[in-house]
C-alpha positions as CSV (number, residue, x, y, z in Angstrom):
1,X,6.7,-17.3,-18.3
2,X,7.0,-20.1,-15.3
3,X,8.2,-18.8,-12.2
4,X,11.0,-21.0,-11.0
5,X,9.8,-22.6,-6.8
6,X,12.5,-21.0,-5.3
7,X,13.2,-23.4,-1.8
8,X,11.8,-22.3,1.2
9,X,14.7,-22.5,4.2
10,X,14.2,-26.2,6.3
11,X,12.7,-24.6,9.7
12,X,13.9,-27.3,12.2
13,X,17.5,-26.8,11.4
14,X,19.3,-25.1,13.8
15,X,20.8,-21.9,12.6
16,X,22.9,-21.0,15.1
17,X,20.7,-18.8,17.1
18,X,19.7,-19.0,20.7
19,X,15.6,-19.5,20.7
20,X,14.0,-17.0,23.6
21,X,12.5,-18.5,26.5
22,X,8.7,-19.7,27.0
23,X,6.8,-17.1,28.7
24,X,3.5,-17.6,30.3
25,X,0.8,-16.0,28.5
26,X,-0.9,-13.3,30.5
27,X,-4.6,-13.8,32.4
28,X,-5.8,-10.1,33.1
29,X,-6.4,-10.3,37.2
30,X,-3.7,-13.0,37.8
31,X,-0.8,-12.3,39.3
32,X,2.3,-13.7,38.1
33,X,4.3,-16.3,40.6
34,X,6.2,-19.5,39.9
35,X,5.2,-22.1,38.0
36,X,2.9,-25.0,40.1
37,X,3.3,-28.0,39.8
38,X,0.6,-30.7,39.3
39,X,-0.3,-32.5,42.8
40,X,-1.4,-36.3,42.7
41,X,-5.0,-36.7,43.8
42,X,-5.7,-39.8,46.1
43,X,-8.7,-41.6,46.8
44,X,-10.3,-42.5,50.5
45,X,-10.3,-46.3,50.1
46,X,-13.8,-48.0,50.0
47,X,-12.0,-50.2,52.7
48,X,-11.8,-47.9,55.1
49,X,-15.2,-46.5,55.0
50,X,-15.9,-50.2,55.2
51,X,-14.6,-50.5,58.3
52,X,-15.8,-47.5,60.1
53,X,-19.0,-48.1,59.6
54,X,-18.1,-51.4,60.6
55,X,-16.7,-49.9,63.9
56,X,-19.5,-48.0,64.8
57,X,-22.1,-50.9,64.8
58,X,-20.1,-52.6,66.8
59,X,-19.8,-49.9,69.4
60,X,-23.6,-49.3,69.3
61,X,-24.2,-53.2,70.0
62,X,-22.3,-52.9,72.7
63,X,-23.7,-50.0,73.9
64,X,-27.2,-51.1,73.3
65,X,-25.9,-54.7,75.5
66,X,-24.6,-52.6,78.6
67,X,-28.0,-50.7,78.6
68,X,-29.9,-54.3,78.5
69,X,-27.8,-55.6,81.0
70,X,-28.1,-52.5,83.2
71,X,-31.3,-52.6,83.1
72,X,-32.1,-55.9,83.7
73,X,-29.7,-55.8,86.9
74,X,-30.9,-52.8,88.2
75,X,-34.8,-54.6,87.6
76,X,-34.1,-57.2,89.6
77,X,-32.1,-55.7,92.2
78,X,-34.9,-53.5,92.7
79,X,-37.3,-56.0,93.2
80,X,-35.2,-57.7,95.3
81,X,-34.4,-54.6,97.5
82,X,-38.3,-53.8,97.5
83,X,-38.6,-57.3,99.0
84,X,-36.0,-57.3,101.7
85,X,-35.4,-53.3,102.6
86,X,-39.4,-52.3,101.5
87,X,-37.9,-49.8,99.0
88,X,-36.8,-50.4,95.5
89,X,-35.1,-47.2,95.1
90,X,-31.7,-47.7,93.8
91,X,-29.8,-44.7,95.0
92,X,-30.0,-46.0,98.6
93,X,-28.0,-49.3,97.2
94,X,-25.4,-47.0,95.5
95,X,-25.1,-44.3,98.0
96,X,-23.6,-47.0,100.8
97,X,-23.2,-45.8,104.6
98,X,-20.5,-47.0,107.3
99,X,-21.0,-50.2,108.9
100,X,-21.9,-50.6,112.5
101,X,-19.1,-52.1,114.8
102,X,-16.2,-50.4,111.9
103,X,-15.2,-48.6,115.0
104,X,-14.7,-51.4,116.6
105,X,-12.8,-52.9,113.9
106,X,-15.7,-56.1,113.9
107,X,-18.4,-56.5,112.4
108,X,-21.2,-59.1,113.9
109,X,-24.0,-60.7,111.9
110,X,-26.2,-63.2,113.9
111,X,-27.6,-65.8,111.3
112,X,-30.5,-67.9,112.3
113,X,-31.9,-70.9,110.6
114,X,-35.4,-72.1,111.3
115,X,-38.0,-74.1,109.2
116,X,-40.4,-71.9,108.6
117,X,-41.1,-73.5,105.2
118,X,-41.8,-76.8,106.9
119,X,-44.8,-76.3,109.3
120,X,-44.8,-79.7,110.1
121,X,-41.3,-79.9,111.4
122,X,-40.9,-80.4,115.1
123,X,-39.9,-76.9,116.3
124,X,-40.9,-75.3,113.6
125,X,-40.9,-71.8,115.1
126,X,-37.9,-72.1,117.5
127,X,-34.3,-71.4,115.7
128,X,-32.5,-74.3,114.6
129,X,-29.4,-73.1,113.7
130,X,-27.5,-70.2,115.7
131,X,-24.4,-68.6,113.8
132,X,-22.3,-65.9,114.8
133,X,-20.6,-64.6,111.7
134,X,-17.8,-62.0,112.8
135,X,-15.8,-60.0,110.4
136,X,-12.7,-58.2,111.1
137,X,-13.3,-54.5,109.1
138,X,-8.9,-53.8,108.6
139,X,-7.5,-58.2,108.6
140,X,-10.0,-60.0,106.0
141,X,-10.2,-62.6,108.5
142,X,-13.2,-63.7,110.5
143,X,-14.7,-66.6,112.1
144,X,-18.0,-68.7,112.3
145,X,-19.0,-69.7,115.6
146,X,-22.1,-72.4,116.0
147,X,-24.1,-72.0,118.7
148,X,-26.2,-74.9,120.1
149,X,-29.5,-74.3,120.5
150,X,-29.4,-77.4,123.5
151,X,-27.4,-74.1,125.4
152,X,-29.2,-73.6,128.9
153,X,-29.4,-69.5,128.8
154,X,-30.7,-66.9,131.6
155,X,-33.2,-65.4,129.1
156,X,-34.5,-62.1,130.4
157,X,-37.9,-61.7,131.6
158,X,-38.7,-65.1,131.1
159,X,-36.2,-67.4,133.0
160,X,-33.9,-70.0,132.2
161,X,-34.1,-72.5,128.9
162,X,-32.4,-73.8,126.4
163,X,-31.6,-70.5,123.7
164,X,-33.6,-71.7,120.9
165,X,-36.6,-70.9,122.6
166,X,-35.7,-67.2,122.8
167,X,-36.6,-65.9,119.9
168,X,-40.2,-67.5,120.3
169,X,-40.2,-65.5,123.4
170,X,-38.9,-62.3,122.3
171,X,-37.9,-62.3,118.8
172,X,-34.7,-61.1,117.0
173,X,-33.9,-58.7,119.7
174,X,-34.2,-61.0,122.7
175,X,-32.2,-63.5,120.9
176,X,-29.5,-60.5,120.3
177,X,-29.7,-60.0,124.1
178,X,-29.1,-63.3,125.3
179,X,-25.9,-63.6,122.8
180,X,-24.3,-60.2,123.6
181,X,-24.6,-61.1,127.3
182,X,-23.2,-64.4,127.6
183,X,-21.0,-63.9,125.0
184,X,-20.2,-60.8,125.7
185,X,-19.8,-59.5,121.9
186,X,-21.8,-56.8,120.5
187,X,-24.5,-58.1,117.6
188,X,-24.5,-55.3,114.8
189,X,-26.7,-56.9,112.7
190,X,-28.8,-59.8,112.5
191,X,-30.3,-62.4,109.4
192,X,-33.7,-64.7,109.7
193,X,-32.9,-67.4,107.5
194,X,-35.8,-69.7,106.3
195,X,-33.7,-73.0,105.4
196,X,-35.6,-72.9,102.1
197,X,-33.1,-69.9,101.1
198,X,-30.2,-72.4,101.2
199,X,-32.1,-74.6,98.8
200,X,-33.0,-72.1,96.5
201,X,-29.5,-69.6,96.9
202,X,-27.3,-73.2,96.3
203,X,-29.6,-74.0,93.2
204,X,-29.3,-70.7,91.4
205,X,-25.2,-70.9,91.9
206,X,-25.5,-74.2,90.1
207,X,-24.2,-76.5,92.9
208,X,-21.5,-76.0,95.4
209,X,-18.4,-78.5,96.4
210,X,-18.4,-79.7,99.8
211,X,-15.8,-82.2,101.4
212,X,-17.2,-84.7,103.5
213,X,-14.8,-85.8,106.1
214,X,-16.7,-88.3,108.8
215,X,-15.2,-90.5,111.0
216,X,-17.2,-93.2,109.2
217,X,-15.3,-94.4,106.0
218,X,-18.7,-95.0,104.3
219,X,-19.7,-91.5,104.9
220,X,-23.2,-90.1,106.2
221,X,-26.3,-91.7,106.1
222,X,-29.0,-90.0,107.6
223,X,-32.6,-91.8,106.7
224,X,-34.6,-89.3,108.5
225,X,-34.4,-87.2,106.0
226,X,-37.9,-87.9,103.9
227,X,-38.2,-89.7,100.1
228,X,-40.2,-86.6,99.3
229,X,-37.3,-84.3,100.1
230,X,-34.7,-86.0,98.4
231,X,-33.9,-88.5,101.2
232,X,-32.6,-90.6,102.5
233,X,-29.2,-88.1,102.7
234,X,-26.6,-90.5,101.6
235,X,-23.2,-89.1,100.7
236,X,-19.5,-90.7,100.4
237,X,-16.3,-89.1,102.1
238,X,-14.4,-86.4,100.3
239,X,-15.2,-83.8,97.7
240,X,-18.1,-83.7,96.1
241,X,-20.7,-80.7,94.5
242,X,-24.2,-81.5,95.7
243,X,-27.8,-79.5,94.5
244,X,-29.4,-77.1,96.3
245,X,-32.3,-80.2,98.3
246,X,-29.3,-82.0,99.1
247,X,-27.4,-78.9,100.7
248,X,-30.5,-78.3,102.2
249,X,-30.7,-81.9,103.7
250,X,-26.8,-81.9,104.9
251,X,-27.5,-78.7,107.1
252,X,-30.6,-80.3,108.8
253,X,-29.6,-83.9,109.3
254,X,-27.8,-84.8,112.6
255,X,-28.2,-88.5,112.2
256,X,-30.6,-89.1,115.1
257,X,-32.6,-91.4,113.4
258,X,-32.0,-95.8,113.9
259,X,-29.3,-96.8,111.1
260,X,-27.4,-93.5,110.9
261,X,-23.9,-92.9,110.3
262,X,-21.3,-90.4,110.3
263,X,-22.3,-88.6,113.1
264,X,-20.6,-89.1,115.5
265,X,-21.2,-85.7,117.3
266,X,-24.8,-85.0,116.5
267,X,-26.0,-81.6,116.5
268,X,-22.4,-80.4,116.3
269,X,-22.1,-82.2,112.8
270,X,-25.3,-81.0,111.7
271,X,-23.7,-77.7,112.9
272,X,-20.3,-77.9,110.9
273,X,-22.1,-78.9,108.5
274,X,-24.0,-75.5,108.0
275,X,-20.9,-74.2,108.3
276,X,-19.5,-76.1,105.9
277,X,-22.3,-75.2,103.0
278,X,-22.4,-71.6,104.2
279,X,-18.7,-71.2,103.4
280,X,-19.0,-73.6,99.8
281,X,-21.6,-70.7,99.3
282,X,-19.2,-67.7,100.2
283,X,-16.7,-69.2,97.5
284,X,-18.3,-69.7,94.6
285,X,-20.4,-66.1,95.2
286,X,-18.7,-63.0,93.8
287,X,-19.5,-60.0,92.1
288,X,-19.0,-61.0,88.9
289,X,-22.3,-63.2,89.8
290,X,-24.0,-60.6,91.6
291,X,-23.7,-58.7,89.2
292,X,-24.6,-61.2,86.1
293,X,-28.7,-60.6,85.3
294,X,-28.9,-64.2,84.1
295,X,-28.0,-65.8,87.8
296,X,-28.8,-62.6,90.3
297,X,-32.4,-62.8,89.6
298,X,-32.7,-66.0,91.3
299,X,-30.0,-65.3,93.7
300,X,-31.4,-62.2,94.8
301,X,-34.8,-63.5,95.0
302,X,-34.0,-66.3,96.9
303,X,-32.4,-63.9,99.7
304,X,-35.1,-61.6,99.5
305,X,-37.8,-64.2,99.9
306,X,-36.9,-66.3,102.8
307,X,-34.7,-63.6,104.6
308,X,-35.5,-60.7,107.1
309,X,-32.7,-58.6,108.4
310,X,-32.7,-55.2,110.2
311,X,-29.1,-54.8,107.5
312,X,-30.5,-51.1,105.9
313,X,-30.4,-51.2,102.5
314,X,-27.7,-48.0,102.1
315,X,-25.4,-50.9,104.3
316,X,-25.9,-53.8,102.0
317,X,-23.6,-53.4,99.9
318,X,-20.5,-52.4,102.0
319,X,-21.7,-55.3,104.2
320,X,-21.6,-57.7,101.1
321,X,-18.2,-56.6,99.8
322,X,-16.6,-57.1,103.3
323,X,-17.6,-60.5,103.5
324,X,-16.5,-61.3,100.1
325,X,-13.1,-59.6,100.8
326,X,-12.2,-62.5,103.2
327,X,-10.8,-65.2,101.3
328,X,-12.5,-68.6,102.3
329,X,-9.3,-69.9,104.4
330,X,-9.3,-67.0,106.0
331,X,-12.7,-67.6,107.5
332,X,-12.6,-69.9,110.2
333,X,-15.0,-72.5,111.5
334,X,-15.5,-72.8,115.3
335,X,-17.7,-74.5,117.8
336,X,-17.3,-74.4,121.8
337,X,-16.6,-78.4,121.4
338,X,-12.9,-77.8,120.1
339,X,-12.5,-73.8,120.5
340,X,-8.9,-73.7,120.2
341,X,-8.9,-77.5,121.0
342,X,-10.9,-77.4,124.2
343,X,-14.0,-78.3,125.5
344,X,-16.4,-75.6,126.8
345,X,-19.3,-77.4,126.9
346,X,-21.0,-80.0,129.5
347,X,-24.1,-82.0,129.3
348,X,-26.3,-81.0,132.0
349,X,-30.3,-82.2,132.5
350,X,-32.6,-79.2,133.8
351,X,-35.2,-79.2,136.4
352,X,-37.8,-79.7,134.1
353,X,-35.8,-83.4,133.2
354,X,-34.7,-81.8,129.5
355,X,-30.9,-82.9,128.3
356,X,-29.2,-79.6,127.4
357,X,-25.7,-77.7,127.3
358,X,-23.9,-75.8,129.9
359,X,-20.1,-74.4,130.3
360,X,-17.7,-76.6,131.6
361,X,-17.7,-73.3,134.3
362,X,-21.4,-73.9,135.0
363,X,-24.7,-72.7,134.6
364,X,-24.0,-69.0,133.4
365,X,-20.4,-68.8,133.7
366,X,-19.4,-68.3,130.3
367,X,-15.6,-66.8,131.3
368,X,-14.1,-69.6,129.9
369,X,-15.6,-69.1,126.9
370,X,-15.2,-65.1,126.5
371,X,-11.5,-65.7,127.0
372,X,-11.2,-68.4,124.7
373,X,-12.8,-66.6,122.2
374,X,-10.5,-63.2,122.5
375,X,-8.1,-64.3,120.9
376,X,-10.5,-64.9,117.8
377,X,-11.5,-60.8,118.5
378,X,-8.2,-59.6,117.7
């Protein structure tokens, strides 16, 4: 007998009945909560793993150049300091100590020039150049007053001559003695230049710019000055940036010699002259150079070399920064030919027949002077 297929009901037609909801399925230990959802998953871009490690080179290079550079400056500013303070420690740089005279509100450096470097130079051992370099401590102003060295002094315990002969008598301190008492201004500290320093100091700043101004419209011409030394010094009015043997040569030439010209005045040319290349040097000298291990090593050795000072080393740099805190118009260039357009000075011959200086006031009367140069003190 055949069974007749009886038709099985179609399951996805709806009948009418409301289908229960999905449950969850139960996990034995889990407890039930609401339903999570999925969350995105991002990933950490190779780009910016790129870049930190990118990042952090950099900082180490950088690191690894302040170290370099550090320690090149502090090697040769120790060398330098072992030259010029006899100690290369470092902490007596950093740890800096009040200046003599801040009371005061000045501060007096005596700079003197001689040619120690050139034994065969007439006057070799006397001073060549006198400078008075004051500094006012609260203004950032100061002055440069030349001294002659034709001056006809009182110098103690040894009589009467011109003042360039006093430090062959007496040294640095006799020299400081003869200034404070004519002058009648403190000296808190004093330099011994060799002239050589100028050389070597303008060379390592890569030239400076001076502005000739003679009386001359051709300029200066000095042929004294030796083929062997870069002479004869010839050099045309008006601004111009000269090498360190040509500084050298402008702050020793006075035109003396048969066939000179520009100088008019002599010594006191030769005189504004040093002025002249010792304020080109102020200006182009800043801590940024000081400071820079490619040009301080030169610098600093040239200093160190050809200069003795009784400056301490603690007081070198405070000493350093207040002279570089005076802008260059700000420092002023005297001499006692035009000090606040006068004359101080007279020729005068002494008993031994020499030509040399005295004040207009006379032999030793340098009142005149000290009042003309108060206002300057202020």
């Amino acid at each position: 007998m055949i069974k007749k297929k009886t038709s099985q009901p179609n399951r996805a037609v709806q009948t009418g009945r409301t289908l229960p909801p999905i449950t969850r399925s139960y996990t034995p230990g889990r407890k039930p909560g609401p339903a999570r959802t999925a969350e995105p998953i991002f990933e950490t871009p190779k780009r910016r793993s790129w870049f930190k490690r990118l990042l952090l080179s950099v900082l180490i290079v950088i690191l690894a150049l302040v170290v370099v550079v550090g320690a090149w400056d502090a090697r040769n500013i120790s060398a330098a300091s072992r030259k010029m303070f006899g100690s290369g420690n470092l902490f007596s740089l950093i740890n800096s100590s009040s200046l003599k005279g801040t009371n005061n509100g000045r501060v007096n450096v005596l700079l003197v020039g001689y040619s120690v470097d050139d034994p065969g130079h007439p006057g070799a051992s006397l001073t060549d150049s006198i400078l008075l370099l004051s500094m006012s401590t609260t203004s950032k102003t100061g002055y440069m007053l030349s001294i002659p060295r034709d001056l006809y002094v009182n110098i103690p315990g040894f009589g009467h001559a011109k003042i360039n002969e006093a430090y062959n008598d007496g040294g640095m301190s006799l020299l400081e003695q003869v200034v404070t008492n004519d002058f009648q201004v403190p000296i808190d500290y004093y330099a011994l230049i060799n002239y050589a320093s100028v050389r070597d100091t303008v060379n390592a700043l890569g030239g400076i710019t001076v502005n000739i101004q003679s009386q001359d419209p051709r300029g200066l011409y000095d042929p004294n000055i030796s083929p062997v030394d870069g002479g004869p010094l010839l050099l045309p009015n008006g601004p111009q940036t000269i090498n360190g043997q040509t500084a050298l040569n402008l702050t020793r030439a006075r035109g003396d010699a048969s066939g000179s010209y520009g100088f008019a005045q002599a010594d006191f040319d030769r005189t504004q002259h040093q002025r002249q290349v010792l304020a080109a040097i102020k200006d182009k000298l800043s801590w940024k150079i000081v400071l820079n291990p490619r040009k301080n090593g030169q610098i600093l050795n040239a200093v160190a070399t050809n200069v003795k000072t009784d400056v301490q080393a603690s007081e070198a740099r405070p000493l350093f920064g207040l002279f570089n805190s005076i802008p260059t118009a700000s420092l002023q260039s005297l001499n006692l030919r035009s000090l606040n357009n006068v004359n101080y000075l007279s020729s005068y011959t002494t008993p031994y027949g020499q030509s040399a200086l005295i004040p207009t006031a006379g032999v030793d009367d340098y009142s005149q002077i000290i009042s003309g140069l108060n206002s300057f003190n202020q």
